[in-house]
DOMARMI-583405 format. One record per residue (C-alpha): x, y, z. Coordinates in steps of 0.5 Angstrom, whole numbers, plus 500, padded with zeros to 3 digits. Last residue first. Layout:
N
XYZ;...
END
This chain:
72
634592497;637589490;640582490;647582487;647575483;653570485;659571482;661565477;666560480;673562478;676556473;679549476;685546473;683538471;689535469;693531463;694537458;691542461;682540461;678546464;674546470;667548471;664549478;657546481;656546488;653539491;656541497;660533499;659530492;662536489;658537482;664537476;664541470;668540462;672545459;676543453;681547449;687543446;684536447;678538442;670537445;665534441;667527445;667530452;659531451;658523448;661520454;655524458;655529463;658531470;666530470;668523473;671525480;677525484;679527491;679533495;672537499;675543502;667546503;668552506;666557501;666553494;672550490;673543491;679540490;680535483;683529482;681527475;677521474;676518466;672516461;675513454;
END
């Protein structure tokens, strides 16, 4: 079964709480073992994209990527 977690959202200044669906389809979290499962979420206020890990019952967010270094 499908199911919200109550999630924050992790992007600079954004702050957005409350809970979400995780980004994908059913069929993407069946493949997934419940020890080890990483699912992604989309902030409905940003936009910004993060992946969290699943612990036992909750959605722990994992560090955002660093963003690419532009060259001068």
């Amino acid at each position: 079964m499908l199911t919200d977690y109550p999630v924050h959202c992790p992007h600079h200044n954004c702050g957005w709480r409350g809970c979400l669906f995780p980004l994908g389809d059913r069929k993407d979290m069946q493949g997934a073992t419940m020890s080890h499962r990483e699912i992604g979420f989309r902030c409905p206020r940003c936009s910004g994209v993060w992946q969290a890990r699943i612990v036992n019952e909750d959605a722990v967010n994992l560090p955002l990527a660093a963003p690419a270094m532009q060259e001068a």
